[in-house]
PATIDREN-807082 format. One record per residue: x, y, z of N, C-alpha, C, CB in turn; residue in three letters. Coordinates in steps of 0.02 Angstrom, whole numbers, padded with zeros to 5 digits, always signed. Glycine has a CB too. Example, Ala and Ser with C-alpha at 12.3 -4.5 7.8 and 13.67 -1.06 7.14 Angstrom:
<pts>
+00660-00284+00390+00615-00225+00390+00660-00165+00390+00565-00224+00452ala;+00642-00112+00354+00684-00053+00357+00645+00002+00394+00704-00030+00286ser;
</pts>
This chain:
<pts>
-09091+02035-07015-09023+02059-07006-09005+02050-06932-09017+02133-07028unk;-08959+02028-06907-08927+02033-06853-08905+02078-06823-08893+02009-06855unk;-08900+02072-06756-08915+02134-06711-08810+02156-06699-08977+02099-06611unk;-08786+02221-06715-08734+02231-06720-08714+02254-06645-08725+02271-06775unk;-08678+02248-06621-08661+02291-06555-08591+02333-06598-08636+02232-06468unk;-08630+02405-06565-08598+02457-06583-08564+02491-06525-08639+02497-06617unk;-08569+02463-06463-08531+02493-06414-08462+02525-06432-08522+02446-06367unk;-08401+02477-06432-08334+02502-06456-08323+02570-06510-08306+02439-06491unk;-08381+02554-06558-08384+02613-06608-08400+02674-06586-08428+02603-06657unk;-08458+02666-06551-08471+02729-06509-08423+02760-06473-08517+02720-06465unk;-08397+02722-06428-08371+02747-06376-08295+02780-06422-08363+02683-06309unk;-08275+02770-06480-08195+02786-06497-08210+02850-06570-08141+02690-06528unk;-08293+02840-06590-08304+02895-06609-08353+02942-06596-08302+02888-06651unk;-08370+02962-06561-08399+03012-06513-08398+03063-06557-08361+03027-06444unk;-08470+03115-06596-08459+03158-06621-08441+03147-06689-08425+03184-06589unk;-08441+03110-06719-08405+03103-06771-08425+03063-06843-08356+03079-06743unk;-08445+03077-06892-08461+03034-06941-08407+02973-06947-08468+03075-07005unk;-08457+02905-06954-08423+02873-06990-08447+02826-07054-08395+02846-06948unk;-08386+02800-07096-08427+02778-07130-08426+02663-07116-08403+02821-07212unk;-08445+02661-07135-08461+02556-07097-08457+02544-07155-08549+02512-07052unk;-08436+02458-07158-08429+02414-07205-08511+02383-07202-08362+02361-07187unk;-08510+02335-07239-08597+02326-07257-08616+02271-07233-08623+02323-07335unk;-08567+02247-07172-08613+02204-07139-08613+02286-07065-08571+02095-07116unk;-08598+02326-07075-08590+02355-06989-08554+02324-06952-08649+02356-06945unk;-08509+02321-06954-08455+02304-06897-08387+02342-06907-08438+02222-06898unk;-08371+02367-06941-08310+02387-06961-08325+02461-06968-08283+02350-07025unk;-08299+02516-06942-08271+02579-06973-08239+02586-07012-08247+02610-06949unk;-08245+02604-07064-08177+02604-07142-08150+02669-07166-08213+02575-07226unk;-08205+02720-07124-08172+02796-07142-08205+02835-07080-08198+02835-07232unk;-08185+02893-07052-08213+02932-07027-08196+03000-07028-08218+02912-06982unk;-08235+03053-06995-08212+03131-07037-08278+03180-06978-08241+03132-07167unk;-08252+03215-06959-08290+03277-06937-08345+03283-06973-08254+03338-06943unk;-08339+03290-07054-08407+03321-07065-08429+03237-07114-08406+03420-07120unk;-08501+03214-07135-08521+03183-07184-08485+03179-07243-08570+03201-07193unk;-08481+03260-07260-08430+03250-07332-08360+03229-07329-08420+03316-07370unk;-08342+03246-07242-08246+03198-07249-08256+03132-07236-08174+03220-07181unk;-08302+03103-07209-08298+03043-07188-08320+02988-07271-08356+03040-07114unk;-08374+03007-07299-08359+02999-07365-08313+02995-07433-08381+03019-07369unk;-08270+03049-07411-08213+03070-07440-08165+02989-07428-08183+03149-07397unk;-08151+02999-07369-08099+02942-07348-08126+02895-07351-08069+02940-07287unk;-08187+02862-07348-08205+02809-07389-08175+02791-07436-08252+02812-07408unk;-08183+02854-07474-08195+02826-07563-08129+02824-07587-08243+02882-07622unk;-08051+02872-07515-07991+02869-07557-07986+02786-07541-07920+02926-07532unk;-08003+02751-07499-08010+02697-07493-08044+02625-07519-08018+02711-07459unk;-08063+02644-07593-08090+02616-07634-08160+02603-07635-08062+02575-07638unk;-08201+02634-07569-08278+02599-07548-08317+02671-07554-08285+02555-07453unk;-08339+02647-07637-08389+02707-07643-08446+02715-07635-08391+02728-07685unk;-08472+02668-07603-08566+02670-07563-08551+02650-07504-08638+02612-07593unk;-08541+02678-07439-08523+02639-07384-08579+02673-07344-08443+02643-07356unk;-08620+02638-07303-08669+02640-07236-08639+02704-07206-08663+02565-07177unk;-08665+02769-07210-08633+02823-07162-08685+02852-07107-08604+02889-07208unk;-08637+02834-07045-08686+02847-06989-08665+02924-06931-08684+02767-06941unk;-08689+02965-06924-08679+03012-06845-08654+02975-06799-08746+03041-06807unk;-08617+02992-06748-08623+02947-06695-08613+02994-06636-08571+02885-06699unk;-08671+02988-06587-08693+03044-06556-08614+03063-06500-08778+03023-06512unk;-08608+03121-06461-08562+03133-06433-08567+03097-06365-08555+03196-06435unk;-08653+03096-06327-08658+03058-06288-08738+03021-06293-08635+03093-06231unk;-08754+02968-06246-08820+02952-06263-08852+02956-06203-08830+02887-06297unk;-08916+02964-06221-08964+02991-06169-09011+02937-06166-09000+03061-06187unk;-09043+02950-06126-09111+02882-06091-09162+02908-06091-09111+02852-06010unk;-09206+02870-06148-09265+02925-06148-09324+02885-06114-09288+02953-06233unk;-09375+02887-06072-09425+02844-06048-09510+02888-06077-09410+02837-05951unk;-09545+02873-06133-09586+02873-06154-09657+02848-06104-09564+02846-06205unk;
</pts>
């Protein structure tokens, strides 16, 4: 699978479920909680869609 850059996504949903089209590139619904972002998926005809968190900010972790 190919490597998606998710920058733009991140940065415009911060905090926020969303749900992706099935290559990952596209946001097609999003919602405060899992169950709204699902919701608006599905009024949107896409009833299995990739649903991801997307953190509020990101951190740097060095292991």
């Amino acid at each position: 699978m190919p490597v998606v850059d998710m920058v733009q996504i991140e940065k415009r949903y911060a905090g926020q479920w969303v749900a992706l089209s099935d290559d990952r590139k596209k946001v097609v619904a999003s919602g405060s909680t899992l169950k709204e972002a699902l919701a608006n998926a599905r009024k949107k005809g896409i009833q299995d869609p990739i649903l991801s968190k997307i953190p509020r900010e990101f951190l740097e972790y060095i292991l």
